[in-house]
N, C-alpha and C positions, 0 to 999 in steps of 0.2 A: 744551574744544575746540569749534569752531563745528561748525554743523548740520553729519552729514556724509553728508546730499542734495547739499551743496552741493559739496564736497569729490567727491561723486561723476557729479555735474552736470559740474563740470572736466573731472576724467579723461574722462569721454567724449567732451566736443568735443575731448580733446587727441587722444585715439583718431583721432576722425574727423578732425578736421585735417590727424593724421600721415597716413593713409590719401591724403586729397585730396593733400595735398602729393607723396605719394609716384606717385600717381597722374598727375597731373598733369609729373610728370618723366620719364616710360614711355607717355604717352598715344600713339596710334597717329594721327596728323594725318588721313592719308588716310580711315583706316577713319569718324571723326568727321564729317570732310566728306560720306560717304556717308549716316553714319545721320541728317544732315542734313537730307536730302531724302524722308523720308520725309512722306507728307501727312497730319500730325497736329500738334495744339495743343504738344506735345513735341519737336515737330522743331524747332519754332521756336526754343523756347528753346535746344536745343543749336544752332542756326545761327548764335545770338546768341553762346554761348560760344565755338563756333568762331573767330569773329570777332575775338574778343580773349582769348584764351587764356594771354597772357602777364598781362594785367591781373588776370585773375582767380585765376591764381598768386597773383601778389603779393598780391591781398586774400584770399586765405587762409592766407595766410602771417602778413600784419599779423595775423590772429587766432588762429593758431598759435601765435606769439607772443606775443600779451598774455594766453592763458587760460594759457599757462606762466608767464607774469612773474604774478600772478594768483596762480596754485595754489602758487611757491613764496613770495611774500609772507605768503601764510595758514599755510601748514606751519613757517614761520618764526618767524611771532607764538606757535603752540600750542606748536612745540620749546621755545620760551623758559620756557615755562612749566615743562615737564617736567625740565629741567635744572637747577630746586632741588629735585627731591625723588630723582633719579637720579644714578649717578657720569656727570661727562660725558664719559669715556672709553669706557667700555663702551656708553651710548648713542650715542655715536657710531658706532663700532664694530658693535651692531643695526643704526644706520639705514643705515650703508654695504653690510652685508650684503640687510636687505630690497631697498634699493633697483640694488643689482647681480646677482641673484640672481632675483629678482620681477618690481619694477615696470619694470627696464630691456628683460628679454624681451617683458615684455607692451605696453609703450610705446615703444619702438622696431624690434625685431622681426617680431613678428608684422602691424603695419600698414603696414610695408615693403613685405612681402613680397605680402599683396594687392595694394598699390597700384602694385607693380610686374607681378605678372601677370594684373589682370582691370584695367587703365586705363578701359581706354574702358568696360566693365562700370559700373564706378563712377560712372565720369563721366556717363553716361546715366542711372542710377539718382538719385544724388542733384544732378541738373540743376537742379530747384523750389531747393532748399537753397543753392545756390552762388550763383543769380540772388537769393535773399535775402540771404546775408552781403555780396552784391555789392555789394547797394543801402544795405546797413546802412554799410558803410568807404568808398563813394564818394567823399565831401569828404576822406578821408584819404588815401584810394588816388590823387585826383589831385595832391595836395600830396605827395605821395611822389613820383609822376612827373614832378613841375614841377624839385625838387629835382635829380633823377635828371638830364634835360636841365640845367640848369644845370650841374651840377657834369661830367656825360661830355663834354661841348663838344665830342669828338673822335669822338661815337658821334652816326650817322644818327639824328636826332631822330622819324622815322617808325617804327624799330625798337621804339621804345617807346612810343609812341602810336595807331601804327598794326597791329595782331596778323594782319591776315588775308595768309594765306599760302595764295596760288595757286597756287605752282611747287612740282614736289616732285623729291628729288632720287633718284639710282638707289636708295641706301641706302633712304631710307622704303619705295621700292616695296618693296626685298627684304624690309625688317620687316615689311609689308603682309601680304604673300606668305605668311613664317614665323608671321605669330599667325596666321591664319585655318588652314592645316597643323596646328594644335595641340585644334581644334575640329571637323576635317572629314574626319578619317583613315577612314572609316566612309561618307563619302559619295561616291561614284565621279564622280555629275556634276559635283562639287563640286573635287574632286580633278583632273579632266580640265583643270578652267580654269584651277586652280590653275596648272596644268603649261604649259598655253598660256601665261599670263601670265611662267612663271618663264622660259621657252624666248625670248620675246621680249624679257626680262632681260637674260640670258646671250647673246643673239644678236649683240653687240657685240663679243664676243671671240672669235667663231666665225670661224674660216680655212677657206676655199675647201678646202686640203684633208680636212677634216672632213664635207663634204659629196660632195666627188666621185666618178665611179664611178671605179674602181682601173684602171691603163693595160691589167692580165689581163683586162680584163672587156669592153673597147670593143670592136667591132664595126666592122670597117674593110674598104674593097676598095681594089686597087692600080689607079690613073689607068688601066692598060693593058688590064684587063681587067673595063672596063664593060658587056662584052657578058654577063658574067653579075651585072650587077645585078639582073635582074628576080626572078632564083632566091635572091637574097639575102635579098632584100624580102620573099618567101614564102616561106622558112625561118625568117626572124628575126620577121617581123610588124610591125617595125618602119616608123616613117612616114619615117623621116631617116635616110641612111648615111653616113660618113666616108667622106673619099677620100682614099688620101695616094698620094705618091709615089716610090718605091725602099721605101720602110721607114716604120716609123708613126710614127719620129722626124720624119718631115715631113707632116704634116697641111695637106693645101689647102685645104680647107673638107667640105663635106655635098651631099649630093642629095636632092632632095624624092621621095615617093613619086609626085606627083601628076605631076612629071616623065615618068614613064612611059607617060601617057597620051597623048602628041602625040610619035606616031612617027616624024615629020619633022624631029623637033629631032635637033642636035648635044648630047646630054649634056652632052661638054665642057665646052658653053658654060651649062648649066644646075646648074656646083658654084658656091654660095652659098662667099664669103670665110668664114672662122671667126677669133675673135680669138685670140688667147696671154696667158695671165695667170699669175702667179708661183701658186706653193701655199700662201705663206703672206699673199696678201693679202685683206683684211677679207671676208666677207661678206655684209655689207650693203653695201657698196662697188662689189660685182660686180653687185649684186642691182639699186640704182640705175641701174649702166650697162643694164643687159638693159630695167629700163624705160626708160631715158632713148634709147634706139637702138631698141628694137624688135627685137633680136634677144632670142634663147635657148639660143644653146648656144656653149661656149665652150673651149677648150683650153689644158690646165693642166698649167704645165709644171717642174722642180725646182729645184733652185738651181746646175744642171748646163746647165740650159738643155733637157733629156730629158723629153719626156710623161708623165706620172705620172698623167695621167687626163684624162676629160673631166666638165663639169659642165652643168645646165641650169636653167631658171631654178625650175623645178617642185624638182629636187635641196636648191636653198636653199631654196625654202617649205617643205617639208618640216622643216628644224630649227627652224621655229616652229610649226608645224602641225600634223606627224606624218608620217607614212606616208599617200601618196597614190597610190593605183592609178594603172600608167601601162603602156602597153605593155613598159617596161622590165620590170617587175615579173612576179618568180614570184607565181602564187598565193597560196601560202604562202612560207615558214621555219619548216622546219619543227624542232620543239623538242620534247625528250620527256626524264622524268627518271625513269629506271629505278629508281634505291635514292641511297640521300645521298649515295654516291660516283662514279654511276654515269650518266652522261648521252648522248642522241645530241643533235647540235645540226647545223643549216645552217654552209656555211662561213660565209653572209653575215650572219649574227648579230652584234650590234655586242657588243664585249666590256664596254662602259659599260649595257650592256639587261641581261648575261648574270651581272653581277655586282651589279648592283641589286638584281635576280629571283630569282638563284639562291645569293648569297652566297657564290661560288667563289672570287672574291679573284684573277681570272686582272690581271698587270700591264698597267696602261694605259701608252699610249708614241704621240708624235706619229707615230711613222715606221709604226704599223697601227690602224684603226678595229675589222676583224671579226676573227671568230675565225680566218679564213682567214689574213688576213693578219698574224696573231698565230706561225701554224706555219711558215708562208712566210719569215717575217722569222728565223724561228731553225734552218732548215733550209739546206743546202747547193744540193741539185737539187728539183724538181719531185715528191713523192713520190706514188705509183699506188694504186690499189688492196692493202686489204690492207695496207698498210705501217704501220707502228706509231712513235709518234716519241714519246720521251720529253721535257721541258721542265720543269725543277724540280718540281713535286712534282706535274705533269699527265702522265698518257699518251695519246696520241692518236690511237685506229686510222681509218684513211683508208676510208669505206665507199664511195664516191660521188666519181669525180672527172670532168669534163670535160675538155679541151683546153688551157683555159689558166686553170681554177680551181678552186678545193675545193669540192666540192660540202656532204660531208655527211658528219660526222667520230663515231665513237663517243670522249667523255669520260670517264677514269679520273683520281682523287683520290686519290694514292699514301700521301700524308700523314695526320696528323690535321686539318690545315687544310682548313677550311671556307671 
């Protein structure tokens, strides 16, 4: 049998081949691009693989494969041998069992499975090694790619000559997003951006009404009795009022606080137009409009053609942002968990916050965002003080209500469900 340094000289770059190879098919583009830029004699190198990253697949691959054509040529020559002094049924029989049993977990499997979840780990690490087998298979690597164009005739001849990849599509963001989640569960500022970045993701399939305030919630006076605006404005704190006319199914626009201070005007004459937009249209779409005009506030209406709320342009920053103090805004929401079954919460608690946080599992549904309009939506009448409303395996005691919202509800877990 030959040396078997050499025999274990193989295995190893077969090791590390499978590893790169595997690596190499899981790599994170974007994340790569980053550790790019860093200023160091190492960045370089990986800016250079960057660059061509398909190429240098392939030339580890050309070597993937010849240390395996290689290792089975030599195990070939020594089998030969062993097979006049053994039956060659039963050694076959050993070899098929060592090598499905053994060398296949250990050479297939387990360098999988690194090089699918530490990619870019790897590829940063051994970055020196890859720039050398690069340089070792160059004149092969490009008569492989000469080939390759010739023979694809029907394939972008820049797809394989050219590797650097500029654009990246929503997918890479989101795998972005998920490895770095996998790494940073533990870091809060780390975790914060994380969520900025996933929110500005997601913000393509956000509907107007996901951000609006609910039609219970607006704040309106009727055309005819603007002489108690001023009392409105200093009740509410508000800068801007609705104004409609007969009923809030007709909204004519808003009045400015600032309105107030030139007592010789006609009000009347001082309500701003407000627009009308459907509840299920885009987000970012409204959000362009309010830049692109200069206004900010807007009137949202159902598929009935009825108010379902109003929104502003602060409301959509918000779904990529977070929570932005605005005159609108309570203080708090407030949120308290008395025992695992046992919760007070705000009506305006979003049921997507309540179930992330609290693992209550209460159902999401386009037709309500918060916990209010979770009881709302499965109640008949307006329920008071005091009132207790059952809802699959929640019960709900009404501690806190206003005029035309829920304010502040005690939480009961009837079930074993969490």
């Amino acid at each position: 049998m030959d040396d078997p340094f050499i025999y274990g000289l193989l295995v190893l770059l077969l090791l590390l081949f499978l590893i790169l190879k595997s690596a190499f098919n899981s790599v994170n583009e974007i994340q790569l691009e980053l550790d790019k830029k860093k200023a160091n004699y190492h960045s370089k190198i990986l800016s250079f693989i960057s660059r061509k990253t398909n190429e240098f697949s392939i030339a580890n691959n050309i070597l993937y494969y010849s240390t395996l054509t290689i290792l089975v040529i030599l195990l070939r020559a020594d089998m030969s041998d062993l097979f006049q002094y053994f039956n060659t049924i039963l050694l076959l029989l050993l070899f098929g069992f060592v090598i499905g049993l053994i060398i296949f977990p250990l050479i297939i499997s387990i360098p999988k499975i690194l090089g699918e979840y530490f990619p870019n780990e790897i590829i940063n690490l051994f970055a020196v090694f890859l720039i050398t087998i690069y340089i070792l298979v160059f004149p092969i690597l490009k008569i492989v790619l000469f080939l390759s164009n010739a023979t694809l005739n029907k394939v972008d001849r820049r797809d394989l000559l050219t590797n650097r990849k500029t654009d990246f599509s929503k997918d890479d963001l989101t795998k972005f997003v998920s490895d770095i989640q996998k790494y940073s569960l533990k870091n809060e500022d780390i975790n914060s951006e994380i969520r900025l970045f996933q929110n500005a993701l997601d913000f393509a399939e956000v509907k107007v009404r996901e951000c609006m305030i609910p039609r219970n919630e607006i704040t309106a006076i009727e055309i005819n009795n603007l002489e108690e605006l001023k009392a409105k404005f200093i009740s509410t704190g508000y800068s801007k009022i609705l104004v409609f006319k007969d009923s809030i199914e007709d909204i004519i626009g808003f009045i400015n606080s600032k309105s107030l201070f030139n007592m010789n005007l006609d009000l009347r004459n001082e309500i701003k137009n407000i627009k009308y937009f459907p509840e299920t249209m885009p987000a970012n779409k409204l959000l362009r409009f309010f830049i692109k005009s200069g206004q900010n506030i807007a009137a949202i209406v159902d598929e009935f053609g009825g108010i379902s709320g109003i929104i502003t342009i602060e409301d959509i920053l918000e779904e990529i942002f977070g929570e932005i103090k605005d005159e609108h805004d309570s203080e708090d929401l407030f949120e308290k968990k008395l025992s695992e079954k046992d919760f007070i919460f705000s009506g305006r608690l979003e049921i997507d916050y309540l179930n992330e946080k609290y693992e209550i599992n209460i159902p999401e549904n386009e037709e309500y965002e918060t916990l209010a309009g979770y009881i709302l939506n499965h109640t008949e009448s307006f329920p008071g003080i005091k009132d207790q409303i059952t809802i699959e395996q929640f019960r709900f005691t009404i501690l806190k209500v206003s005029e035309t919202r829920v304010d502040l509800v005690k939480l009961e877990i009837l079930s074993s469900q969490a």
